[in-house]
N, C-alpha and C positions, 0 to 999 in steps of 0.2 A: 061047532064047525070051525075048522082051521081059517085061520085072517091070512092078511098079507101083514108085516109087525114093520112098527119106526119102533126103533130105540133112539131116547135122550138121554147120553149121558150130559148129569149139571141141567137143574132146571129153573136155571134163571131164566131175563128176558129174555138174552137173546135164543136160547136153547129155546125155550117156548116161542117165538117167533117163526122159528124157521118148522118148529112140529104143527102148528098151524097150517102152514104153507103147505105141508106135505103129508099128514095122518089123516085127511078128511078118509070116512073109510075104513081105516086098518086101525089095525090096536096097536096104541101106542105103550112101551113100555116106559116110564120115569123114574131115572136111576141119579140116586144121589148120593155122596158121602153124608148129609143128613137126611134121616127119611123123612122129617115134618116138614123139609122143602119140597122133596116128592111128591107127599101127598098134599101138599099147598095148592103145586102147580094142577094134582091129579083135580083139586075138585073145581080148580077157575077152568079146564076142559073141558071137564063132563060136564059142567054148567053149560058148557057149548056146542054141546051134543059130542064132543070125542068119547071114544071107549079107551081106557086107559087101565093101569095096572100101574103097580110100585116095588121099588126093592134099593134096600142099601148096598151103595155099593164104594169101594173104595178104589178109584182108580188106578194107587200105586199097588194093588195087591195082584198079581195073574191071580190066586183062589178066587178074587171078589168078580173077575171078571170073567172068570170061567162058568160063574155061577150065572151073573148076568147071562151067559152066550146061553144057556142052559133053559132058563124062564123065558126067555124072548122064543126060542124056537119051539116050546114049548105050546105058542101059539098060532102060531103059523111061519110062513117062510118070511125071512128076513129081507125087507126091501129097500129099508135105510139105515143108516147109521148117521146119527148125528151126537160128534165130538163137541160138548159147550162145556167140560167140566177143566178144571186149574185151582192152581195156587198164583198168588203174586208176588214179587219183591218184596211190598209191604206187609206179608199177611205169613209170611213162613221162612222157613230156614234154608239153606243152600243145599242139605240132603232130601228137603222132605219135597223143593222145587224140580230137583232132577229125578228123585222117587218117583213122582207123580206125571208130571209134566214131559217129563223127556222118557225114562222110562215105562211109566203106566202106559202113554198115546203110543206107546210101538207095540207093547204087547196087546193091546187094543184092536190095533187093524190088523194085526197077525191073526188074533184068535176070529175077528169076525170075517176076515176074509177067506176063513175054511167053510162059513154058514150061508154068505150072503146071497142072495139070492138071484138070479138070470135078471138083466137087465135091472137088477140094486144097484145103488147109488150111496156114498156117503159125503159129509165133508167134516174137518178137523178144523174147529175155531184156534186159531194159530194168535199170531200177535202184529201189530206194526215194529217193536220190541224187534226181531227177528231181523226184522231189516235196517236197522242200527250198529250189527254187528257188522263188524270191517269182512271182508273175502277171507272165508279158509284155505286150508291146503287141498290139494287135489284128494289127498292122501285122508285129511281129516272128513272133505266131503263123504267119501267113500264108508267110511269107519261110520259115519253117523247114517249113513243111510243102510250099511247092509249089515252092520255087523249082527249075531243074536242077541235077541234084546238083554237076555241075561246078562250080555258081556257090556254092555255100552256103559253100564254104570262105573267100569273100570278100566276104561280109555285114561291112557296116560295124561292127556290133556281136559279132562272131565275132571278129574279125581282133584285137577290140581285148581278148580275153582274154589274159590275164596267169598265172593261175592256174590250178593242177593241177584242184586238185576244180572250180570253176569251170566248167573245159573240160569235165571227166568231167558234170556237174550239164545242163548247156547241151546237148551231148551224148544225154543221156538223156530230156531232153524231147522232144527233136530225134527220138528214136526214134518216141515215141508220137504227135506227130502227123505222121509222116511215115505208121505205120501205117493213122492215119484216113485220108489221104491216100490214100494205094496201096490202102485196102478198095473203093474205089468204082472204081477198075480192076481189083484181082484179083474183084469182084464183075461183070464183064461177061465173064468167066473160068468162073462158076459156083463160084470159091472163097472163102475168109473167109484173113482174116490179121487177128492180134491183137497184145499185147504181156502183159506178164507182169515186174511190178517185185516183185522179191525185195528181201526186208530179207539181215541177214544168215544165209547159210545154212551150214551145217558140211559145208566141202571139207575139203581138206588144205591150202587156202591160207589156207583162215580158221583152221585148226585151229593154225596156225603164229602168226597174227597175235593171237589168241586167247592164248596161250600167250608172248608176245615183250613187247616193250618198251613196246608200247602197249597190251598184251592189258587190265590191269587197266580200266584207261578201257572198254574192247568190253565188258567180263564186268559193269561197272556200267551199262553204257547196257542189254544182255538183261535184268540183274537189273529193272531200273524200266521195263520196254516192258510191256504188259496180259498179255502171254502169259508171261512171266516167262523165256523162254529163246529159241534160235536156235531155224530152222527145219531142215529137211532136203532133201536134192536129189528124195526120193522124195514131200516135199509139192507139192514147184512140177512133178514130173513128173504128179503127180494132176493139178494143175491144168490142166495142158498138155494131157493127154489128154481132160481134158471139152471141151476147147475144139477138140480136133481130131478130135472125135469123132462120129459122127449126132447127137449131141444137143445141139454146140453149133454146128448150122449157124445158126443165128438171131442168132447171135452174131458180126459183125465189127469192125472199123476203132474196138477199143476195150484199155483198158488195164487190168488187172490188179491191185491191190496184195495183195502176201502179204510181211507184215512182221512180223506177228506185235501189230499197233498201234503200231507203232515211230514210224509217220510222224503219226498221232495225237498222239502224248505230244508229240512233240518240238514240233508247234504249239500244241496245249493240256495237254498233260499233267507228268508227271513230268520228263521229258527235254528241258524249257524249253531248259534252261545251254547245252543242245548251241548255240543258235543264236549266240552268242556267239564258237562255233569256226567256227558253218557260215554 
C-alpha cells in the first residue's frame, strides 16, 4: 500500500534528527554516499518503530540522484526532503567540495521538485560557513541562483577557486539562494523548501575535531560565541520540524541561522580574529 515518503539525504545525527521529527508514519528512505551509514541509521529507526528502506547514493552524480528520486516514489508520494548530506574543507578537495555541495544540492531540489508532493516540505542543511562570505555581485547572485545546474560548475568566478573553505563558503551560499530559487517552483507544487545554517553542532565528527589538534582553537571560538557553547542535532531537528510542519507553510525560499550568534561576533563581536583565518 502506497506511504506518504521522507527522504534523508546523509544520515548522520543531525539528518536522523530532523527524520525523527518528521517520518513518524511514512516510509523513510536513507540515502548515503556510504551504505553501512544507511543502513546503521536504518536499523537505530526501526528499532523505533520507523519503516525505512536504504540506497547509496552519491550526491554529486544527477544518475545517483535520479535513481534516488526513482525508489523514494517508488513508495509513495513524496512529502519531505531532507538535505544533511556534504563534504567539508577538512575532508575533501576543491572539485569534489563544489561537485557535491554546490553542484549535487541544485540538481537535488531540481529533480525532487518535479516529485514533491501537495503540501511537501523540504529543507537544505546549509552552513553558518555561508555567512562568512563578504556580499556578491548582483550579477554573481543571480548566476548562482538560476543558472543550469550543469552550468554553475563553470562560472567564471567558480572555476577560479583555489581554496578548500573557499569552495565549501561559495558553496553554501550557493545553497540558500538556490533554495530561494526552487521555492517559487516547489511553490507551483503546493510545497515550501527552506535552508537551515548550523553553527557548530555536537556529532561525532565534531566531537573528534573538538577534542584533536585543532580542538583548542573550536573550544575558544564556543567559549566567546553569545550562547557560550555548541549546539545539538536535536536543536536544528526542532528547527527543521517547525518549518516542515502546518505551521510553517508560510514560510519558503528562506534561510535559517542557528549558531548560537557565532556569525554575529565574528562580524561584530568577540570572534573578530576569526576573520583574519576566514
Amino acid at each position: 500500500m502506497a506511504k506518504e515518503v521522507s527522504v534523508l539525504l546523509g544520515t548522520g545525527s543531525i539528518g536522523q534528527a530532523i527524520a525523527r521529527r518528521v517520518g513518524a508514519g511514512k516510509h523513510i528512505v536513507l540515502a548515503d554516499l556510504r551504505i553501512e551509514n544507511a543502513e546503521k541509521a536504518a536499523k537505530i529507526l526501526e528499532d523505533a518503530g520507523f519503516e525505512t528502506s536504504t540506497i547509496a547514493v552519491d550526491l554529486g552524480s544527477r544518475n545517483d540522484i535520479l535513481k534516488l528520486v526513482e525508489h523514494a516514489v517508488s513508495f509513495g508520494a513524496v512529502k519531505n526532503l531532507i538535505n544533511a548530506a556534504g563534504v567539508s574543507p577538512s575532508q575533501a578537495s576543491v572539485n569534489d567540495i563544489l561537485r557535491v555541495d554546490l553542484y549535487g544540492t541544485a540538481v537535488l531540489l531540481e529533480e525532487f521538485g518535479k516529485v514533491i508532493a501537495d503540501g511537501g516540505s523540504g529543507v537544505v542543511i546549509s552552513s553558518q560557513s555561508g555567512h562568512r562570505l563578504g556580499a556578491l555581485s548582483e550579477e554573481q547572485n543571480t548566476q548562482l541562483a538560476a543558472s543550469p545546474a550543469e552550468e554553475l560548475l563553470s562560472l567564471p568566478f567558480i572555476m577560479a577557486i583555489t581554496d578548500t573553505l573557499k569552495a565549501y563558503q561559495y558553496s553554501k551560499r550557493c545553497n540558500v539562494l538556490r533554495v530561494m530559487y526552487e521555492a517559487a517552483r516547489w511553490g507551483k507544487r503546493g510545497a515550501t523548501i527552506n535552508s537551515i545554517s548550523p553553527g557548530i553542532i555536537i556529532t561525532p565528527l565534531a566531537n573528534d575535531e573538538l577534542h584533536g589538534p585543532r580542538g583548542e582553537g573550536y573550544r575558544k571560538m564556543l567559549r566567546l560565541c553569545p550562547a557560550g557553547r555548541a549546539g545539538t542535532p536535536d536543536e536544528v531537528g526542532d528547527l527543521a520540524e517547525f518549518l516542515m510542519s502546518s505551521r510553517g507553510k508560510w514560510i519558503t525560499g528562506s534561510d535559517f541561522l542557528i549558531d548560537g550568534g557565532t556569525t554575529a561576533s565574528y562580524w561584530y563581536g568577540d570572534l573578530q580574529y576569526l576573520k583574519a583565518t576566514h
